[in-house]
C-alpha positions as CSV (number, residue, x, y, z in Angstrom):
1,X,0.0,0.0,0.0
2,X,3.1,2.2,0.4
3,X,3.6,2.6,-3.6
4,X,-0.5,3.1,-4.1
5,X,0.0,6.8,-2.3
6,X,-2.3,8.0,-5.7
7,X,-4.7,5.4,-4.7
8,X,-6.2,6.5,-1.4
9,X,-9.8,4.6,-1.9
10,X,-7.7,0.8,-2.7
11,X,-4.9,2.0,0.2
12,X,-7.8,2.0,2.5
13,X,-9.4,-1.2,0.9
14,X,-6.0,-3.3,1.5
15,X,-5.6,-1.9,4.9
16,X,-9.5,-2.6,5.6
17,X,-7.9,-6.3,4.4
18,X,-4.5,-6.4,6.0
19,X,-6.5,-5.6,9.4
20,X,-9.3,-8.8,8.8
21,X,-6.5,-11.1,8.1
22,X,-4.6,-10.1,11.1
23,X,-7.6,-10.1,13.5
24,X,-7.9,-14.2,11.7
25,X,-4.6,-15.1,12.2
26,X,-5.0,-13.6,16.4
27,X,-8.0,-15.6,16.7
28,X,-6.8,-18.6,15.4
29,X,-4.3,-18.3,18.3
30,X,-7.4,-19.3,20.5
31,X,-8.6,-21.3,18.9
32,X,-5.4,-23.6,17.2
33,X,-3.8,-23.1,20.6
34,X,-6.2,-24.0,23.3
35,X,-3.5,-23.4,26.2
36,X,-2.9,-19.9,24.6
37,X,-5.7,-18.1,26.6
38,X,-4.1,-19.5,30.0
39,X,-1.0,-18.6,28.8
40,X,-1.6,-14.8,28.1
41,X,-2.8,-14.3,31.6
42,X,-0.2,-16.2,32.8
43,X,3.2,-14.9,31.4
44,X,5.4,-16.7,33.5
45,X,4.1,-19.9,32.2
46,X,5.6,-20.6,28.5
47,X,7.7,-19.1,26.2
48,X,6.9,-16.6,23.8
49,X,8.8,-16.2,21.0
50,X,8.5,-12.0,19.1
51,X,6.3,-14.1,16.2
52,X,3.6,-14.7,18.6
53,X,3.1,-11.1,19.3
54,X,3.9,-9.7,15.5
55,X,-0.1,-9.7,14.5
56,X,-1.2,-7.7,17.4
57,X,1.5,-5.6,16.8
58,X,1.1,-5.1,12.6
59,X,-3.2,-4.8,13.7
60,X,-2.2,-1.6,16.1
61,X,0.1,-0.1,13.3
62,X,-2.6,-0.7,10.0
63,X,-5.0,1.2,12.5
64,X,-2.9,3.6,13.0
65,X,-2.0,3.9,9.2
66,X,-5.9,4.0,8.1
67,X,-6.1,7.1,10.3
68,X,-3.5,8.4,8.8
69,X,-4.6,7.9,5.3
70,X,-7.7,9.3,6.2
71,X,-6.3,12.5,7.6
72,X,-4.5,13.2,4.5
73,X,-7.5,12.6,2.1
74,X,-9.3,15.0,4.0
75,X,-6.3,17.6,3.3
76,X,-6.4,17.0,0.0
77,X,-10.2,17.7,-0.3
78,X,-9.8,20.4,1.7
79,X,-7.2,21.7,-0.6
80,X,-9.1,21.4,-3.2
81,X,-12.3,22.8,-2.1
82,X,-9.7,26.0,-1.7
83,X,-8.9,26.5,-5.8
Protein backbone atom coordinates (compact mmCIF):
# COMPACT_ATOMS: atom_id res chain seq x y z
CA UNK A 1 0.00 0.00 0.00
CA UNK A 2 3.13 2.23 0.42
CA UNK A 3 3.59 2.63 -3.61
CA UNK A 4 -0.45 3.13 -4.09
CA UNK A 5 -0.05 6.81 -2.34
CA UNK A 6 -2.30 8.02 -5.72
CA UNK A 7 -4.71 5.42 -4.69
CA UNK A 8 -6.22 6.46 -1.42
CA UNK A 9 -9.77 4.64 -1.88
CA UNK A 10 -7.66 0.79 -2.65
CA UNK A 11 -4.92 2.03 0.22
CA UNK A 12 -7.81 2.03 2.49
CA UNK A 13 -9.44 -1.19 0.88
CA UNK A 14 -5.96 -3.27 1.53
CA UNK A 15 -5.60 -1.85 4.85
CA UNK A 16 -9.46 -2.60 5.55
CA UNK A 17 -7.89 -6.27 4.44
CA UNK A 18 -4.50 -6.43 6.03
CA UNK A 19 -6.53 -5.55 9.44
CA UNK A 20 -9.33 -8.82 8.76
CA UNK A 21 -6.51 -11.10 8.11
CA UNK A 22 -4.62 -10.11 11.10
CA UNK A 23 -7.64 -10.07 13.52
CA UNK A 24 -7.94 -14.20 11.71
CA UNK A 25 -4.57 -15.15 12.20
CA UNK A 26 -5.03 -13.56 16.44
CA UNK A 27 -8.05 -15.59 16.71
CA UNK A 28 -6.84 -18.57 15.41
CA UNK A 29 -4.30 -18.32 18.29
CA UNK A 30 -7.40 -19.29 20.49
CA UNK A 31 -8.61 -21.31 18.86
CA UNK A 32 -5.37 -23.62 17.18
CA UNK A 33 -3.85 -23.14 20.60
CA UNK A 34 -6.22 -23.99 23.29
CA UNK A 35 -3.50 -23.37 26.23
CA UNK A 36 -2.90 -19.85 24.61
CA UNK A 37 -5.70 -18.07 26.57
CA UNK A 38 -4.11 -19.46 29.96
CA UNK A 39 -0.99 -18.64 28.76
CA UNK A 40 -1.59 -14.84 28.15
CA UNK A 41 -2.82 -14.30 31.59
CA UNK A 42 -0.20 -16.22 32.83
CA UNK A 43 3.20 -14.88 31.44
CA UNK A 44 5.38 -16.68 33.54
CA UNK A 45 4.06 -19.93 32.19
CA UNK A 46 5.57 -20.60 28.51
CA UNK A 47 7.74 -19.09 26.23
CA UNK A 48 6.89 -16.63 23.81
CA UNK A 49 8.83 -16.17 20.99
CA UNK A 50 8.49 -12.03 19.07
CA UNK A 51 6.34 -14.12 16.19
CA UNK A 52 3.62 -14.67 18.64
CA UNK A 53 3.05 -11.09 19.33
CA UNK A 54 3.88 -9.73 15.50
CA UNK A 55 -0.09 -9.65 14.54
CA UNK A 56 -1.15 -7.70 17.37
CA UNK A 57 1.49 -5.63 16.83
CA UNK A 58 1.08 -5.10 12.56
CA UNK A 59 -3.16 -4.81 13.73
CA UNK A 60 -2.20 -1.61 16.07
CA UNK A 61 0.08 -0.11 13.29
CA UNK A 62 -2.65 -0.69 9.99
CA UNK A 63 -4.97 1.25 12.46
CA UNK A 64 -2.94 3.60 12.97
CA UNK A 65 -2.04 3.92 9.20
CA UNK A 66 -5.89 3.97 8.07
CA UNK A 67 -6.06 7.12 10.34
CA UNK A 68 -3.51 8.42 8.82
CA UNK A 69 -4.59 7.91 5.30
CA UNK A 70 -7.71 9.32 6.19
CA UNK A 71 -6.30 12.51 7.60
CA UNK A 72 -4.51 13.16 4.46
CA UNK A 73 -7.46 12.57 2.10
CA UNK A 74 -9.31 15.04 3.96
CA UNK A 75 -6.26 17.60 3.35
CA UNK A 76 -6.43 17.04 -0.01
CA UNK A 77 -10.17 17.71 -0.30
CA UNK A 78 -9.80 20.40 1.74
CA UNK A 79 -7.23 21.72 -0.57
CA UNK A 80 -9.06 21.40 -3.23
CA UNK A 81 -12.25 22.83 -2.11
CA UNK A 82 -9.74 25.98 -1.70
CA UNK A 83 -8.94 26.52 -5.77
Amino acid sequence: TIFLYNNRLKQLMYCNLLTVLTLIIIGTYFIAIPAAKSMMLKPDEGNYEIGYYLPILASILTLAVRYYIRKDDELVKDSNRMR
